[in-house]
Biotite code that builds the C-alpha atoms (Angstrom):
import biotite.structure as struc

atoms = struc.array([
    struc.Atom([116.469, 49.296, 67.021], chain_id="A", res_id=1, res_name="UNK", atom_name="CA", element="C"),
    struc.Atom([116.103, 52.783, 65.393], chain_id="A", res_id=2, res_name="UNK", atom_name="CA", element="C"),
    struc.Atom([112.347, 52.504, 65.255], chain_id="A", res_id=3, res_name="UNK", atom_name="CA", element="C"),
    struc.Atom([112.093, 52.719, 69.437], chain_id="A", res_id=4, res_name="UNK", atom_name="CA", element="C"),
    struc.Atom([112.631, 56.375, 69.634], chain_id="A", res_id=5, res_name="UNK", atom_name="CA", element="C"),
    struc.Atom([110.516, 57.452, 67.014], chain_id="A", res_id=6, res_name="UNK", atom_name="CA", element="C"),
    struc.Atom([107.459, 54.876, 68.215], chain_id="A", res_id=7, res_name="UNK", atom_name="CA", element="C"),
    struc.Atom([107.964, 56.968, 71.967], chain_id="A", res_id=8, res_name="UNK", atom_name="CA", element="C"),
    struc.Atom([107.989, 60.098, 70.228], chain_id="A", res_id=9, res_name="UNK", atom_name="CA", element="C"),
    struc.Atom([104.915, 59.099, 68.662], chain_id="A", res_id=10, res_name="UNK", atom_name="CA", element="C"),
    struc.Atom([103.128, 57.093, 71.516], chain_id="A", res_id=11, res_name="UNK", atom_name="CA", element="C"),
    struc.Atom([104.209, 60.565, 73.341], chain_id="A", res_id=12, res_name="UNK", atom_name="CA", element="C"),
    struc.Atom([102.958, 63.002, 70.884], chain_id="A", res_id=13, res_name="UNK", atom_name="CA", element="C"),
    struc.Atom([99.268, 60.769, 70.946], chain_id="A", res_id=14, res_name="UNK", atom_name="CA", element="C"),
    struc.Atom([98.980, 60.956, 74.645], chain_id="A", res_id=15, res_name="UNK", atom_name="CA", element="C"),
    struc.Atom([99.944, 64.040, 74.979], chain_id="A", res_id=16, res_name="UNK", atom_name="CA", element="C"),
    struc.Atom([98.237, 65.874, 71.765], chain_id="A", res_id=17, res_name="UNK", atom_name="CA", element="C"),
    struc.Atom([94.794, 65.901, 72.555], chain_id="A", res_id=18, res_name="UNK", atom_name="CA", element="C"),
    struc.Atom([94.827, 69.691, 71.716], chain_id="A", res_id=19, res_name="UNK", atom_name="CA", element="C"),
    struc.Atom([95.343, 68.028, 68.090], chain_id="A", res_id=20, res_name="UNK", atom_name="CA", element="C"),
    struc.Atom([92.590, 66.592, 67.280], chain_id="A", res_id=21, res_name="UNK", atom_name="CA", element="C"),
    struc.Atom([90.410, 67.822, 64.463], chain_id="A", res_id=22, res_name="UNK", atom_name="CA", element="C"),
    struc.Atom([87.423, 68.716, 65.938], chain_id="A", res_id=23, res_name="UNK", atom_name="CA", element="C"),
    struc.Atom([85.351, 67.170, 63.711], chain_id="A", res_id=24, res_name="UNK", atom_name="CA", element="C"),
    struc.Atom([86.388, 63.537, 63.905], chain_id="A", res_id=25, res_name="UNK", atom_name="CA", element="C"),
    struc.Atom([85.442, 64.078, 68.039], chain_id="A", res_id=26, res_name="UNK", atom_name="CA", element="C"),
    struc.Atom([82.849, 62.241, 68.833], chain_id="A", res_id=27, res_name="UNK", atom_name="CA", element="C"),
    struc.Atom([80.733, 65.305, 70.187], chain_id="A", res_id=28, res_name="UNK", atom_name="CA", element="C"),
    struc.Atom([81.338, 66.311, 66.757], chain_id="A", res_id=29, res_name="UNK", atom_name="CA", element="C"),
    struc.Atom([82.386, 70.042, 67.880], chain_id="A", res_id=30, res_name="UNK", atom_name="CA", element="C"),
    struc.Atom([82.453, 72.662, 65.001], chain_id="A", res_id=31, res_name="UNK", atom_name="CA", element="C"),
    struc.Atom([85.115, 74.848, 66.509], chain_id="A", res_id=32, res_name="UNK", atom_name="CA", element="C"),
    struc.Atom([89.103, 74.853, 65.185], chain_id="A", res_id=33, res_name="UNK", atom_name="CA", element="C"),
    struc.Atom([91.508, 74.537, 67.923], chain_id="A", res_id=34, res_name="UNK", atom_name="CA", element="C"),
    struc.Atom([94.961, 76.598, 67.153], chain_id="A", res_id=35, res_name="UNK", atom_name="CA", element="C"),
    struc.Atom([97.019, 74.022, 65.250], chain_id="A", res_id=36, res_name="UNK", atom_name="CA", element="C"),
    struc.Atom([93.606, 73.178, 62.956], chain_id="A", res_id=37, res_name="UNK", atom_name="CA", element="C"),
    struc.Atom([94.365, 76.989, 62.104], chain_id="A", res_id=38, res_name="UNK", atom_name="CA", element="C"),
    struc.Atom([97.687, 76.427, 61.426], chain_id="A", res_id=39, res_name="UNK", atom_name="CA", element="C"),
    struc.Atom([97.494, 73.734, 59.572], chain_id="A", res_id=40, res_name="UNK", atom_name="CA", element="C"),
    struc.Atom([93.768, 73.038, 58.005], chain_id="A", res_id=41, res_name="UNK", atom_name="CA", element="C"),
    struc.Atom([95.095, 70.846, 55.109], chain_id="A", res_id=42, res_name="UNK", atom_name="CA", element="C"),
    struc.Atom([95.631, 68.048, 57.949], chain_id="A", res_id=43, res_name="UNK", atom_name="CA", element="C"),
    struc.Atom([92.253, 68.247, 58.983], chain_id="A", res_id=44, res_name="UNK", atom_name="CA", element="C"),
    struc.Atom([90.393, 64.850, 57.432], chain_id="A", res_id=45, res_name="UNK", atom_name="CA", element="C"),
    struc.Atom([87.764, 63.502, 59.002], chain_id="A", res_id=46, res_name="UNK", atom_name="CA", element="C"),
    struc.Atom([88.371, 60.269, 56.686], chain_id="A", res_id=47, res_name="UNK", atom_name="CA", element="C"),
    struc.Atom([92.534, 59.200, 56.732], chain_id="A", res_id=48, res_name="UNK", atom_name="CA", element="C"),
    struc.Atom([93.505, 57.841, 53.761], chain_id="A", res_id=49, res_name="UNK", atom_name="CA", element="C"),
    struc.Atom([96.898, 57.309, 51.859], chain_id="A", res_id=50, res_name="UNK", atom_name="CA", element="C"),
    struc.Atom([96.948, 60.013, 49.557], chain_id="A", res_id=51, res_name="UNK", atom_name="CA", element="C"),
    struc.Atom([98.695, 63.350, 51.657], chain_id="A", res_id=52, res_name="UNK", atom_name="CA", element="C"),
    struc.Atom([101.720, 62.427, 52.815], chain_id="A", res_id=53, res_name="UNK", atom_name="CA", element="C"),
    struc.Atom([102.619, 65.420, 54.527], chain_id="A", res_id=54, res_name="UNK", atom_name="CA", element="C"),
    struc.Atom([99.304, 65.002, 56.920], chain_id="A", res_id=55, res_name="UNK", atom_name="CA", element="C"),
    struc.Atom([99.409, 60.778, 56.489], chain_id="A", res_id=56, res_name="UNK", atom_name="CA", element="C"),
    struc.Atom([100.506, 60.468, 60.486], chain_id="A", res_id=57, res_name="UNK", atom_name="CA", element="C"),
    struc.Atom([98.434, 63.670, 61.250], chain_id="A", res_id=58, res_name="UNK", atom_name="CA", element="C"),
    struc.Atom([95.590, 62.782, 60.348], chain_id="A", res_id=59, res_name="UNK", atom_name="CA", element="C"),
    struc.Atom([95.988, 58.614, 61.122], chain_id="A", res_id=60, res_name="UNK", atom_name="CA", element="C"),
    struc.Atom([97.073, 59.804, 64.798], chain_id="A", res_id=61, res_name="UNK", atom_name="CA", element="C"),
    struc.Atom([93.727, 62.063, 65.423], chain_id="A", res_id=62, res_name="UNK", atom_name="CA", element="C"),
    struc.Atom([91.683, 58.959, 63.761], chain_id="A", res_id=63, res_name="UNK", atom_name="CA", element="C"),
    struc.Atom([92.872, 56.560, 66.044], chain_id="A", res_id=64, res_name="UNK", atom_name="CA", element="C"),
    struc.Atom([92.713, 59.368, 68.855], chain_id="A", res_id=65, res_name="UNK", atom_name="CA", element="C"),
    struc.Atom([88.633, 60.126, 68.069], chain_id="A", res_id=66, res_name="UNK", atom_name="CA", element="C"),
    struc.Atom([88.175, 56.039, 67.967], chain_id="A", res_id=67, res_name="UNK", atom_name="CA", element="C"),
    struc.Atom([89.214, 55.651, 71.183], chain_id="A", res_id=68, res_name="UNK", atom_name="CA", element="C"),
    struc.Atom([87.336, 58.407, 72.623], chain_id="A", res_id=69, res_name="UNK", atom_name="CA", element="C"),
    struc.Atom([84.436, 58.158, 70.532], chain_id="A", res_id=70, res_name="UNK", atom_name="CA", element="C"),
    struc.Atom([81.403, 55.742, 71.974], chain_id="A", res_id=71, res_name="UNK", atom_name="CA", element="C"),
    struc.Atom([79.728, 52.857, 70.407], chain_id="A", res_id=72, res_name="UNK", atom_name="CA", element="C"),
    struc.Atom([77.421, 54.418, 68.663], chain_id="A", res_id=73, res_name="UNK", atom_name="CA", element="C"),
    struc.Atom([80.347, 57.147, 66.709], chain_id="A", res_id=74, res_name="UNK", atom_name="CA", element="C"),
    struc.Atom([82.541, 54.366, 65.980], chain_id="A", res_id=75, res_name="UNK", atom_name="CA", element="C"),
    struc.Atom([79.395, 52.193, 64.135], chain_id="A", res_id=76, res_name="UNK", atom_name="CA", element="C"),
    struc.Atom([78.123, 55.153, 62.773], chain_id="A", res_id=77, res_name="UNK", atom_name="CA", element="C"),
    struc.Atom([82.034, 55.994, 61.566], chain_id="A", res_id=78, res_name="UNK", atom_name="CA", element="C"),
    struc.Atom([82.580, 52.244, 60.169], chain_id="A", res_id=79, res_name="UNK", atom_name="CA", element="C"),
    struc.Atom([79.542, 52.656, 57.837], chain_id="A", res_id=80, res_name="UNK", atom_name="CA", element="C"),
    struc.Atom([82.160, 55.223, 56.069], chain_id="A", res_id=81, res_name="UNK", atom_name="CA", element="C"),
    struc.Atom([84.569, 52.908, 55.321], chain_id="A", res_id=82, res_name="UNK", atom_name="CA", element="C"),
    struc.Atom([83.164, 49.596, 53.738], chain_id="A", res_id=83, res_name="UNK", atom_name="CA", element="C"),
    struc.Atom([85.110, 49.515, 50.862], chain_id="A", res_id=84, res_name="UNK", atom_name="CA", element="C"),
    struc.Atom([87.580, 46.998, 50.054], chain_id="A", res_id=85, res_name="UNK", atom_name="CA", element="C"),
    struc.Atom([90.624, 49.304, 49.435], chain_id="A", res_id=86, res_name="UNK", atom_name="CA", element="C"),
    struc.Atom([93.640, 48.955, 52.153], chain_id="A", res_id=87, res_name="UNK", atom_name="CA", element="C"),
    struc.Atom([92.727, 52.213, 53.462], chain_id="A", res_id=88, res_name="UNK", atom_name="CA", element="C"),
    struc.Atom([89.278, 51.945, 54.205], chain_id="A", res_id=89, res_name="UNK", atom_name="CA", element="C"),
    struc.Atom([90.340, 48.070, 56.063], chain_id="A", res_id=90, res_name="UNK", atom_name="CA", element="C"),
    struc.Atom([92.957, 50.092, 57.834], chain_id="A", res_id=91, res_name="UNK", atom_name="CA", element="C"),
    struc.Atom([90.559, 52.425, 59.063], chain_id="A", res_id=92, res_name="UNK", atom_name="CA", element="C"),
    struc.Atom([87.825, 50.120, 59.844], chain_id="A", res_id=93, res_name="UNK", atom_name="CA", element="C"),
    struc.Atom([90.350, 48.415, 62.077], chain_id="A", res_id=94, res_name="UNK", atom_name="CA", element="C"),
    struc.Atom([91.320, 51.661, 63.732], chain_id="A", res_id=95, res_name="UNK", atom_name="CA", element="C"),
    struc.Atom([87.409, 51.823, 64.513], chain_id="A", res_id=96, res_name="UNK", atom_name="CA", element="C"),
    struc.Atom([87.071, 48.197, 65.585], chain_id="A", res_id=97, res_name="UNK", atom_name="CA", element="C"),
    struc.Atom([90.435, 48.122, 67.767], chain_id="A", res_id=98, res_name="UNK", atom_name="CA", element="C"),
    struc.Atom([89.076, 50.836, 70.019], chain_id="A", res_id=99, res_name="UNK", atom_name="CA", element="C"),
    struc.Atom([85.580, 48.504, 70.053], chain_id="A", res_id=100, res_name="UNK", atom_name="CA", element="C"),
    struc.Atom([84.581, 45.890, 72.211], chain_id="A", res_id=101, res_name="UNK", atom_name="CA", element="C"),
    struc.Atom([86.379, 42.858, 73.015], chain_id="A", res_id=102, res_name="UNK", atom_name="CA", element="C"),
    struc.Atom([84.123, 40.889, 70.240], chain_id="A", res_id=103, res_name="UNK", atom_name="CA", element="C"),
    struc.Atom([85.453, 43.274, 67.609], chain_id="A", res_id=104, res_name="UNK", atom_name="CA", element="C"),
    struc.Atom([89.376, 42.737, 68.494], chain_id="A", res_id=105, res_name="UNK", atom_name="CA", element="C"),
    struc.Atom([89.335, 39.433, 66.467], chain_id="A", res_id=106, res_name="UNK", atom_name="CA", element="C"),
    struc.Atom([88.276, 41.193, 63.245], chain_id="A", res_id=107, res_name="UNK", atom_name="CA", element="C"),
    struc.Atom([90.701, 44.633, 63.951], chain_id="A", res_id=108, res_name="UNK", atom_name="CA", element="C"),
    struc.Atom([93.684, 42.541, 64.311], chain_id="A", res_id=109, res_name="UNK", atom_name="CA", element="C"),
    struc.Atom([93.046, 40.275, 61.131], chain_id="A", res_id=110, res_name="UNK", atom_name="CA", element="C"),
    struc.Atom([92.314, 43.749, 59.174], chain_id="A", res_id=111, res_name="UNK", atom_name="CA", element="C"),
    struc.Atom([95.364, 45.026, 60.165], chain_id="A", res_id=112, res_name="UNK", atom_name="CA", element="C"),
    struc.Atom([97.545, 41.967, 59.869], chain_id="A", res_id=113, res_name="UNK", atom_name="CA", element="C"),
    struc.Atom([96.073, 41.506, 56.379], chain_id="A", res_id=114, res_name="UNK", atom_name="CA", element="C"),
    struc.Atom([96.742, 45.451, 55.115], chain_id="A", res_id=115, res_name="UNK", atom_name="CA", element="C"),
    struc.Atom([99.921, 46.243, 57.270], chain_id="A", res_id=116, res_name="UNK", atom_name="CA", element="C"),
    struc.Atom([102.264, 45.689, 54.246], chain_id="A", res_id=117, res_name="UNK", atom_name="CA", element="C"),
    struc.Atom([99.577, 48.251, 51.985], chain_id="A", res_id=118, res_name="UNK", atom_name="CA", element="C"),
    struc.Atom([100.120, 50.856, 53.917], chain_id="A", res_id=119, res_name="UNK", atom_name="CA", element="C"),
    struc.Atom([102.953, 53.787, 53.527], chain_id="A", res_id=120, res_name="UNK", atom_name="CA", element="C"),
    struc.Atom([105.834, 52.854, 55.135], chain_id="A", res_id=121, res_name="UNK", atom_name="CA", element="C"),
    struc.Atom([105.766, 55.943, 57.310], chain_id="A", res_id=122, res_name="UNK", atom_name="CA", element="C"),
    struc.Atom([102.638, 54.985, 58.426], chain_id="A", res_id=123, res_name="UNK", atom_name="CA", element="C"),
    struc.Atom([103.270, 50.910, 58.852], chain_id="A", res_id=124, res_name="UNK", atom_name="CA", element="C"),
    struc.Atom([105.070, 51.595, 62.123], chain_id="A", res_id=125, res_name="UNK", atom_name="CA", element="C"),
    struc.Atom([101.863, 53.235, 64.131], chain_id="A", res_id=126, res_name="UNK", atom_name="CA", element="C"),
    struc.Atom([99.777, 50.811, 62.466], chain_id="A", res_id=127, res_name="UNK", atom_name="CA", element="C"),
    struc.Atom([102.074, 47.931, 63.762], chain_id="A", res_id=128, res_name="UNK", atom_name="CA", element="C"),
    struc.Atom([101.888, 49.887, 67.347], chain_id="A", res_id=129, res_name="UNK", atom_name="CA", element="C"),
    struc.Atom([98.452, 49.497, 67.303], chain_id="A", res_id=130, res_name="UNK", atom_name="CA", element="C"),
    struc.Atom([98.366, 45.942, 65.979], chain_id="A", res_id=131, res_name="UNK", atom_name="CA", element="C"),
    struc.Atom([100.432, 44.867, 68.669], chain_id="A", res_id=132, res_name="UNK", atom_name="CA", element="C"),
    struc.Atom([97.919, 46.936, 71.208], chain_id="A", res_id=133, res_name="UNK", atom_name="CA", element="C"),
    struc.Atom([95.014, 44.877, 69.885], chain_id="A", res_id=134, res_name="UNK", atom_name="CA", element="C"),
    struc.Atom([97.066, 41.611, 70.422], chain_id="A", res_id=135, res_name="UNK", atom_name="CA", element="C"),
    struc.Atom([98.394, 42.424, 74.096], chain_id="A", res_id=136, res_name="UNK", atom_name="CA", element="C"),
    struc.Atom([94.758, 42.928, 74.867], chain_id="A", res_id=137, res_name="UNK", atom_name="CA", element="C"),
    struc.Atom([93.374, 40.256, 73.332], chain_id="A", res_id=138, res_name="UNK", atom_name="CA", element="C"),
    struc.Atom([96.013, 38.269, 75.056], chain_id="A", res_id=139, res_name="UNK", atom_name="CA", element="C"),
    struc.Atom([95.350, 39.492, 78.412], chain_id="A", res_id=140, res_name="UNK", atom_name="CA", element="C"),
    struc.Atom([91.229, 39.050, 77.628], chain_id="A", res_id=141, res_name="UNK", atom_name="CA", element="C"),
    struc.Atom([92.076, 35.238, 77.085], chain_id="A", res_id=142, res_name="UNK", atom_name="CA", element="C"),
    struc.Atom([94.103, 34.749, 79.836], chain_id="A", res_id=143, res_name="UNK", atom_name="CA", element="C"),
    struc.Atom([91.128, 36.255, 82.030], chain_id="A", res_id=144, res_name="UNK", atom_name="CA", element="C"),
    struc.Atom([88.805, 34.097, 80.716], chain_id="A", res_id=145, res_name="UNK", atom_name="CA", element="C"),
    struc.Atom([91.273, 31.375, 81.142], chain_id="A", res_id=146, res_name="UNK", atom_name="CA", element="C"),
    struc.Atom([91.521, 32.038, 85.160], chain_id="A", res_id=147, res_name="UNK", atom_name="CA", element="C"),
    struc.Atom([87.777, 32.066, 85.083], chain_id="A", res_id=148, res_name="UNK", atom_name="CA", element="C"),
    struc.Atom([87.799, 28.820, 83.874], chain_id="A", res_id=149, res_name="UNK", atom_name="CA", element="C"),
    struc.Atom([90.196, 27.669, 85.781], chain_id="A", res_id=150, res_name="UNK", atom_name="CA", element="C"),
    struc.Atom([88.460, 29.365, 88.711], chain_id="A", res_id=151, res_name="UNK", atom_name="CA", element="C"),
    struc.Atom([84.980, 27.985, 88.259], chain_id="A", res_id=152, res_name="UNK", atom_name="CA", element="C"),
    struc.Atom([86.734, 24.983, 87.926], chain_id="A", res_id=153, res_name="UNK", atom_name="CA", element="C"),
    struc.Atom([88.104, 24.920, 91.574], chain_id="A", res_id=154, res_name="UNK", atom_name="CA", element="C"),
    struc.Atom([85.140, 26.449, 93.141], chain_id="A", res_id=155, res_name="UNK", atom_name="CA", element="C"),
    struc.Atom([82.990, 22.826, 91.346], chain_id="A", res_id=156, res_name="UNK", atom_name="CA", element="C"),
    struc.Atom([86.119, 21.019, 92.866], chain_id="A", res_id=157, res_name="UNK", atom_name="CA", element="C"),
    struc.Atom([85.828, 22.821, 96.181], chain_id="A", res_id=158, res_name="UNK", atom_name="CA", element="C"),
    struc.Atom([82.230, 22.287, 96.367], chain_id="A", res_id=159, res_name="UNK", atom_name="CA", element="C"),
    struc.Atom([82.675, 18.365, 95.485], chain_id="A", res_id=160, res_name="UNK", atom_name="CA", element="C"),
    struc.Atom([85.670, 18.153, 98.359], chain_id="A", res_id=161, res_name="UNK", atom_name="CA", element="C"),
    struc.Atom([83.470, 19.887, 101.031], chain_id="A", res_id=162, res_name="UNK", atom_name="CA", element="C"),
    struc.Atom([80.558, 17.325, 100.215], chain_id="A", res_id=163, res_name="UNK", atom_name="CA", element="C"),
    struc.Atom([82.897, 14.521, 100.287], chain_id="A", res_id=164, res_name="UNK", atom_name="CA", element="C"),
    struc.Atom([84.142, 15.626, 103.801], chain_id="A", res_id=165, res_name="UNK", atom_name="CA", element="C"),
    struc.Atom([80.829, 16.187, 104.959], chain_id="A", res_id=166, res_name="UNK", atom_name="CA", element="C"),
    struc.Atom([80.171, 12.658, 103.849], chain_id="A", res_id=167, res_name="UNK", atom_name="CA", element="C"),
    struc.Atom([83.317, 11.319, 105.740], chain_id="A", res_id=168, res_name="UNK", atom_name="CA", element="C"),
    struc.Atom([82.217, 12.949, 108.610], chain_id="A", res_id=169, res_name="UNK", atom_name="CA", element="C"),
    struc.Atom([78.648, 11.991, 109.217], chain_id="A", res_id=170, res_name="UNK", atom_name="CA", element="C"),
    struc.Atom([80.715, 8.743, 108.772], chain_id="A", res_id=171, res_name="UNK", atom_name="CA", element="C"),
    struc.Atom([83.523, 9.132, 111.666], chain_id="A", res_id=172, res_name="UNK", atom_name="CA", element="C"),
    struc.Atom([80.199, 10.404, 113.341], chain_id="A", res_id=173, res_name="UNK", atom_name="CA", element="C"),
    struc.Atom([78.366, 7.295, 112.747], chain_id="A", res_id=174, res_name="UNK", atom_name="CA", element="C"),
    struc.Atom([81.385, 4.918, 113.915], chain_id="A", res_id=175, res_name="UNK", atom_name="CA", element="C"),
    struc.Atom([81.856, 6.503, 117.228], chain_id="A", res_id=176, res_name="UNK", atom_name="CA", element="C"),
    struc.Atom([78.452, 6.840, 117.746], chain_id="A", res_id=177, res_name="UNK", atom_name="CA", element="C"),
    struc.Atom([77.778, 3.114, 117.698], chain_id="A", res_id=178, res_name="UNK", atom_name="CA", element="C"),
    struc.Atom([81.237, 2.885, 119.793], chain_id="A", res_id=179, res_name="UNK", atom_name="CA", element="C"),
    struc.Atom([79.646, 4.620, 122.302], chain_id="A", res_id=180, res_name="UNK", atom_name="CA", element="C"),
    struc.Atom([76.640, 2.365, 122.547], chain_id="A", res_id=181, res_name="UNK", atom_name="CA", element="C"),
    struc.Atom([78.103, -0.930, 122.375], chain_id="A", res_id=182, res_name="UNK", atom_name="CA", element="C"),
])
């Protein structure tokens, strides 16, 4: 598929573009421009939205950098920016919630399964990146709490086996005792 290259170039360019970042959407909230803010300051939005599409994965791709970096408290106080109903604002409160605890994965991946399509298309493929993100960890959160079921489960068994084999051997110990004394 055609779309592999360019999702590693982007995947790439995210890890590796930390120097990218507008400083404001940090979660320190820094006030100072690193050199590509300078060069390009029209891609600086602290609030992605639709409507630039020369900065639309510029500015998506430093969101979803400063959600994942920022702490519990930046990403509530940055959700209380986008409560509106339009696909954009969803999109971005899933960015938020993605990169949120485990309780808030349920809600980012119905947000962006439900606004996907709304987006630009240049922008549906990073959005579908992290969509698929939220769902491998969601996966791999209910298979943990499957093997700690499924643990807990044997240690009860365990602890029911070992009582039955005490059992069976105060038994045995029984029988030969009265063996012994007949």
């Amino acid at each position: 598929m055609t779309l592999r290259p360019w999702l590693a170039g982007l995947v790439l360019f995210g890890l590796a573009g930390c120097q990218w970042t507008p400083d404001s959407l940090s979660p320190s909230g820094g006030a100072s421009r690193s050199a590509s803010q300078a060069a390009s300051p029209a891609c600086v939005s602290e609030m992605p939205d639709f409507d630039d599409e020369a900065c639309l994965l510029h500015d998506w791709v430093a969101f979803g950098l400063a959600s994942q970096r920022g702490d519990h408290a930046w990403r509530e106080g940055m959700l209380g920016l986008f409560e509106g109903a339009a696909a954009e604002q969803r999109l971005a409160r899933a960015v938020l919630l993605a990169w949120g605890g485990e309780a808030q994965w349920d809600r980012a991946s119905v947000l962006l399964k439900a606004d996907l399509h709304a987006a630009p298309p240049a922008l549906q493929p990073l959005l579908r990146y992290w969509l698929n993100e939220v769902e491998g960890r969601r996966a791999l959160a209910g298979r943990l709490a499957e093997s700690r079921r499924a643990l807990a489960t044997l240690k009860t068994d365990n602890k029911a086996l070992a009582e039955k084999l005490d059992a069976l051997t105060d038994i045995e110990r029984n029988i030969n005792l009265r063996q012994q004394t007949e």
